[in-house]
C-alpha positions in Angstrom: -15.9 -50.7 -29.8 -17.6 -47.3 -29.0 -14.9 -46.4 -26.0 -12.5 -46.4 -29.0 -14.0 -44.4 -31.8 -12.8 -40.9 -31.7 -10.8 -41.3 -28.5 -6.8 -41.0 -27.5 -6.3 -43.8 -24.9 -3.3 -43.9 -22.8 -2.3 -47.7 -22.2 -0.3 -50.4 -24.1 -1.5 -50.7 -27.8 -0.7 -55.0 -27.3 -2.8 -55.1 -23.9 -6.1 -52.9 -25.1 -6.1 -54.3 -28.6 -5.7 -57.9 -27.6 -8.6 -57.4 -26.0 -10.9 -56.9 -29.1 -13.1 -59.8 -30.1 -13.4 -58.6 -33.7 -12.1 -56.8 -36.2 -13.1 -53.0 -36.7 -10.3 -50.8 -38.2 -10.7 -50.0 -41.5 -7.0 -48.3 -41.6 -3.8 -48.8 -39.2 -0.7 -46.3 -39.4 2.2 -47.3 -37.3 5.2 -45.0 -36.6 7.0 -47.1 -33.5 10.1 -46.0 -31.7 12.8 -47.2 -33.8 15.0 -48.1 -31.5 17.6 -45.9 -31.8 17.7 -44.0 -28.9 15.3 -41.3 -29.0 14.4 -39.8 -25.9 10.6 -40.4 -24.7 9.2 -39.8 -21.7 7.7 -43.2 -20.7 9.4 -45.6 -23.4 13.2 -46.6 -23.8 14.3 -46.8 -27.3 17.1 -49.0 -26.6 15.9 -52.5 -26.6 18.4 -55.2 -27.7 17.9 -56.5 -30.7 16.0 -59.6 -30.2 13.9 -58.0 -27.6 12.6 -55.1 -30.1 12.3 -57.7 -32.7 9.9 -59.9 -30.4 7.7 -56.6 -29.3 7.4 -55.9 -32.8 5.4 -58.9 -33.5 3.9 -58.7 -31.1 2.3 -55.0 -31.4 2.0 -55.8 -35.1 -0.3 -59.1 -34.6 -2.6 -56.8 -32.1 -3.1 -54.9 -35.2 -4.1 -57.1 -37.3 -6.5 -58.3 -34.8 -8.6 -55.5 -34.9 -7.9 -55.0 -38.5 -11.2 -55.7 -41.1 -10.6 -58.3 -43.9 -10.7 -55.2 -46.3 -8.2 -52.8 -44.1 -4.6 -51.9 -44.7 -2.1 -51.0 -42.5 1.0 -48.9 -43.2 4.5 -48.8 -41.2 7.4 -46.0 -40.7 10.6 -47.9 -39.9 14.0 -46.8 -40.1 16.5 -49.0 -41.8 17.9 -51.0 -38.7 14.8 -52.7 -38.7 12.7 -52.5 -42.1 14.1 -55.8 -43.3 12.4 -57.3 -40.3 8.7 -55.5 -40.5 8.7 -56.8 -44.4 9.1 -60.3 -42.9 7.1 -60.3 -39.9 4.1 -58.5 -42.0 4.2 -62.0 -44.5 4.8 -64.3 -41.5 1.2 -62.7 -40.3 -0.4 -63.2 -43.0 0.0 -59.2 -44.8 0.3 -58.7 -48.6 3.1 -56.6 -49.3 1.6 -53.3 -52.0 4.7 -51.2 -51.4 7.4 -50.3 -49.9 7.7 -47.1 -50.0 11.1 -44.5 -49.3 9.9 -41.2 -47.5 13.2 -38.8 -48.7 13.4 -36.3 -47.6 15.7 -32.6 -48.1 17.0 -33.2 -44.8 18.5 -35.8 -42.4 20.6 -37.0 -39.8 24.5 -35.9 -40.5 27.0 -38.4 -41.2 30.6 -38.3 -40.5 31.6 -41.9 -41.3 29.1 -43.0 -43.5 26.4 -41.2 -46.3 23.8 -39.0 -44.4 20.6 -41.0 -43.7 17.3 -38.7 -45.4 15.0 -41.3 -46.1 12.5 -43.6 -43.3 10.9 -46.4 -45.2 6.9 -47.1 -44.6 5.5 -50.5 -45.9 1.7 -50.2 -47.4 0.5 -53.9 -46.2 -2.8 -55.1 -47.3 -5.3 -58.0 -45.9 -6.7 -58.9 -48.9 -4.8 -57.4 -51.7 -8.4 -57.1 -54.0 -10.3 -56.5 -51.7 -8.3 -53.4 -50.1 -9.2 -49.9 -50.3 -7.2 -48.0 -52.6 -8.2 -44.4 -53.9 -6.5 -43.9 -56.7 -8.1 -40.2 -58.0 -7.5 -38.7 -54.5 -4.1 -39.0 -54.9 -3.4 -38.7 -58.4 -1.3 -35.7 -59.8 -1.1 -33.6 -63.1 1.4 -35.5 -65.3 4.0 -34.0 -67.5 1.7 -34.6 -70.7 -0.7 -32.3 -68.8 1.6 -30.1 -67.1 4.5 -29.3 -70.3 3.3 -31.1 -73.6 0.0 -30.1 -73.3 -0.8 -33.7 -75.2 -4.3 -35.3 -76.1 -3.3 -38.2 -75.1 -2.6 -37.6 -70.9 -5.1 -39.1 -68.8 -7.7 -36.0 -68.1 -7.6 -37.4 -64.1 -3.5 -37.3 -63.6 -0.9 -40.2 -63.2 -0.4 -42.2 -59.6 2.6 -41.3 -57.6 5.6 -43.7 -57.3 6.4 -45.2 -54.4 9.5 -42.6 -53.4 8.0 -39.4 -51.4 9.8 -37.0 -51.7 7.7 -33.9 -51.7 7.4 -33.8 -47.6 9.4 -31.9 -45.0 10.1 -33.2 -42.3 9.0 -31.2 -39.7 11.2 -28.7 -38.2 11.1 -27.3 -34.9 10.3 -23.8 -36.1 7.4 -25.1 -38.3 4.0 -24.2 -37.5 2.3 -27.5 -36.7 5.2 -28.9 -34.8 4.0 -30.1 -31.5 7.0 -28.9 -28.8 6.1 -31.6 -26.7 6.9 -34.3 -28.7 10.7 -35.7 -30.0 9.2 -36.4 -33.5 6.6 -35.9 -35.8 5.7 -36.9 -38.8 4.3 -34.3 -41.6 0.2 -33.6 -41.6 0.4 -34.0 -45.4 2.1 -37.4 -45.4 -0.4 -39.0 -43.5 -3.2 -37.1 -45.4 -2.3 -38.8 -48.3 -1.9 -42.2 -46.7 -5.5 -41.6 -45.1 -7.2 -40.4 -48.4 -5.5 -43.5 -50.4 -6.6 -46.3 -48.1 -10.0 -45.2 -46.3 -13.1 -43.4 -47.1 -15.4 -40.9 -45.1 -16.8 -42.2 -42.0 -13.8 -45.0 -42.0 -11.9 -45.6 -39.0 -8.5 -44.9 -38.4 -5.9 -46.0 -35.4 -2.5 -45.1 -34.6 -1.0 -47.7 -32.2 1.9 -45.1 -31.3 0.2 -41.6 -31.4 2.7 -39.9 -30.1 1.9 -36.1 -31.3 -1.4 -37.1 -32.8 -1.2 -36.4 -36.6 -2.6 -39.6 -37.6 -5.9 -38.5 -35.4 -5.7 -34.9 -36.4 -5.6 -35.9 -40.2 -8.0 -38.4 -40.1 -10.0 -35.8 -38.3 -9.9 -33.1 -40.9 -10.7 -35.7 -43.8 -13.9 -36.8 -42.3 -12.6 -40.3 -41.0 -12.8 -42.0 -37.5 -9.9 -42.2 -35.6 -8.8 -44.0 -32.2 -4.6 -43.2 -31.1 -3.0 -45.2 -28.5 0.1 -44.1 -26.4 1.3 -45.1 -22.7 2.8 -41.7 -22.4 -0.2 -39.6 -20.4 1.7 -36.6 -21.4 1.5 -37.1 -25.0 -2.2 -38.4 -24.4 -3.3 -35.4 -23.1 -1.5 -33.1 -25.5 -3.0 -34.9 -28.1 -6.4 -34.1 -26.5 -5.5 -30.1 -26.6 -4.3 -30.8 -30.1 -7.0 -32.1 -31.4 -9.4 -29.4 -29.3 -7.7 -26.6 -30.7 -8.2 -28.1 -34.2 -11.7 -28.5 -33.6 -12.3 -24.9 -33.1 -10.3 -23.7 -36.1 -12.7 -26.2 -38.2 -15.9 -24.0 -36.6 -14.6 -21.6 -38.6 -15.5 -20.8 -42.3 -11.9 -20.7 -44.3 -12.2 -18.1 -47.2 -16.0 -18.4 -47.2 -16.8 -21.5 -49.0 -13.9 -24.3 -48.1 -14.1 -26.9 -45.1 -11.3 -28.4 -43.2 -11.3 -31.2 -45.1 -11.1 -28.7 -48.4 -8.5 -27.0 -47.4 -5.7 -29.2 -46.3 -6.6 -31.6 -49.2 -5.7 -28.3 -51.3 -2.6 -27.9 -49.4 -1.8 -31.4 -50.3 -2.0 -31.1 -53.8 0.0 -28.1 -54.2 2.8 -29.5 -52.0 2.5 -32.7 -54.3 2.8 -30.5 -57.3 5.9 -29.4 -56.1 5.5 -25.8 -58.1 6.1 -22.4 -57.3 2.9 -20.8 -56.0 3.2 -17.6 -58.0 3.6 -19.8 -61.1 0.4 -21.3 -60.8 -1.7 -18.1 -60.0 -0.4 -16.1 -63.0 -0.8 -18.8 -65.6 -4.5 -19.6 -66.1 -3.4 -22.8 -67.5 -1.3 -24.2 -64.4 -4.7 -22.4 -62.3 -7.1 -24.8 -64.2 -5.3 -27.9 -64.4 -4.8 -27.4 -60.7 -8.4 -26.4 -60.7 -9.3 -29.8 -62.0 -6.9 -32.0 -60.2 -8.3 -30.3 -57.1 -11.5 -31.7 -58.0 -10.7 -35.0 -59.3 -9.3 -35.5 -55.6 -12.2 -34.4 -53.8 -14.4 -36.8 -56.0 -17.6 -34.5 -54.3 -19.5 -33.3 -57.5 -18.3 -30.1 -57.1 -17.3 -27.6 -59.2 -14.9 -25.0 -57.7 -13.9 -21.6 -58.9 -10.7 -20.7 -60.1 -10.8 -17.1 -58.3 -11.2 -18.8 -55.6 -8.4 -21.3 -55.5 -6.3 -18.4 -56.3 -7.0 -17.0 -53.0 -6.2 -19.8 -51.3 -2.9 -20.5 -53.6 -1.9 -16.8 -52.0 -2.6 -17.9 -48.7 -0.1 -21.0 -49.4 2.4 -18.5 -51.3 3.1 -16.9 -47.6 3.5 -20.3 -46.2 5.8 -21.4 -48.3 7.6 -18.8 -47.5 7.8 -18.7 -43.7 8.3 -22.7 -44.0 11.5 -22.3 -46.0 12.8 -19.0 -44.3 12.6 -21.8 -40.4 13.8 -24.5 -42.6 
């Protein structure tokens, strides 16, 4: 499988992954057209209905090909067609975790109906025990942490539910939106996927790589990664993408923090959903964060408060530019 690992390979995901013999993806993220008309450059999202349904077997099977008996493999769907993954993913043999609702602040405007502002993503499993899950590196302060300071809160946070609703989507004036692309879905929202349901040195593939965040996450969290598109624009762009990304990881951010440091910071404070300025001018918000930070990471580690606060500023300035564009 080595002309996969770490590569973004322009062909049809059904045609190179019915190829594979045996199984050796630890993690699949899907995010196919939806069939609703978006404009690509080499794909025609307007299928009938029966068609799309049969093509979405079909790529979903050459998945779990290649998938190991211990992998999981999450979808994005819109709503036309969600009813239909959650079926097809039993028919093939998947376990069902969640189904999880992606809201978020923004969608598409309705004049005849309520506004759409969710996309739904199934969290499938093989082998339902014997599936990755880490919990601690997605875990997040909890009220009795955050508010009642009480004894009784769990020192390493509470789990998420399974409605997101702490992700933007990404807006055309947002720094990491690829201009090349007709969609995109956020860095952090795959970040957390990646860090729930693989470990370092795991491998990662996007079936529809489209603007490449699956790879570019799994890249900056120390994970594998293949991505398959039969769009040789997007291939290539991808390529630049992921170039560009390498070179900012050369560098050293604020002396002592790695890629994969830094965006899993990120993470957590968007999670947290709290004001940045809060945080660094309460020393009890700074060392729960602190912690939290830490928990997540799961590295030994001990990091320094002063030094999160630097890095809390940097995201304060952020925050900002992202909801002055959005």
């Amino acid at each position: 499988m080595r002309e996969f690992r770490n590569q973004i390979i322009c062909g049809d995901c059904i045609e190179l992954l019915g190829r594979v013999k045996e199984p050796f993806v630890d993690l699949v993220f899907a995010d196919p057209p939806f069939n609703i008309g978006y404009q690509y450059d080499r794909y025609e999202d307007t299928l009938e209905k029966d068609k799309y349904i049969h093509w979405t077997r079909d790529w979903m099977a050459a998945c779990v090909n290649v998938l190991k008996p211990t992998g999981s493999f999450y979808i994005a769907i819109g709503t036309e067609y969600a009813a239909h993954i959650r079926i097809i993913g039993e028919e093939l043999g998947l376990i069902c975790r969640n189904w999880i609702i992606w809201h978020y602040a923004f969608g598409q405007h309705g004049k005849t109906k309520f506004s759409r502002a969710h996309t739904h993503i199934f969290y499938f499993a093989k082998d339902e025990k014997a599936c990755t899950f880490n919990d601690l590196a997605v875990r997040l302060p909890s009220d009795r942490q955050l508010i009642y300071n009480d004894s009784r809160a769990n020192a390493t946070g509470k789990i998420p539910d399974d409605v997101w609703n702490t992700y933007a989507r990404v807006c055309g004036t947002f720094k990491e939106r690829q201009s090349w692309h007709p969609c995109q879905m956020p860095e952090l929202l795959l970040a957390r996927i990646i860090a729930a349901s693989s470990n370092p040195g795991d491998w990662v593939l996007d079936p529809f790589n489209g603007s490449g965040t699956t790879a570019a996450a799994a890249m900056q969290l120390g994970r594998d990664y293949c991505g398959i598109d039969i769009s040789e624009n997007y291939v290539e762009n991808t390529k630049i993408r992921l170039k560009e990304l390498t070179g900012e990881q050369r560098e050293t951010l604020f002396g002592n923090l790695d890629a994969r440091e830094y965006l899993e910071l990120k993470r957590l404070f968007v999670e947290m959903g709290l004001d940045a300025k809060n945080i660094i001018n309460d020393d009890k918000l700074l060392t729960i964060f602190t912690h939290q930070f830490e928990v997540r990471m799961g590295n030994g580690k001990t990091y320094n408060t002063d030094l999160v606060q630097e890095v809390l500023k940097d995201f304060l300035l952020w925050s900002k530019k992202r909801q002055k564009n959005g």
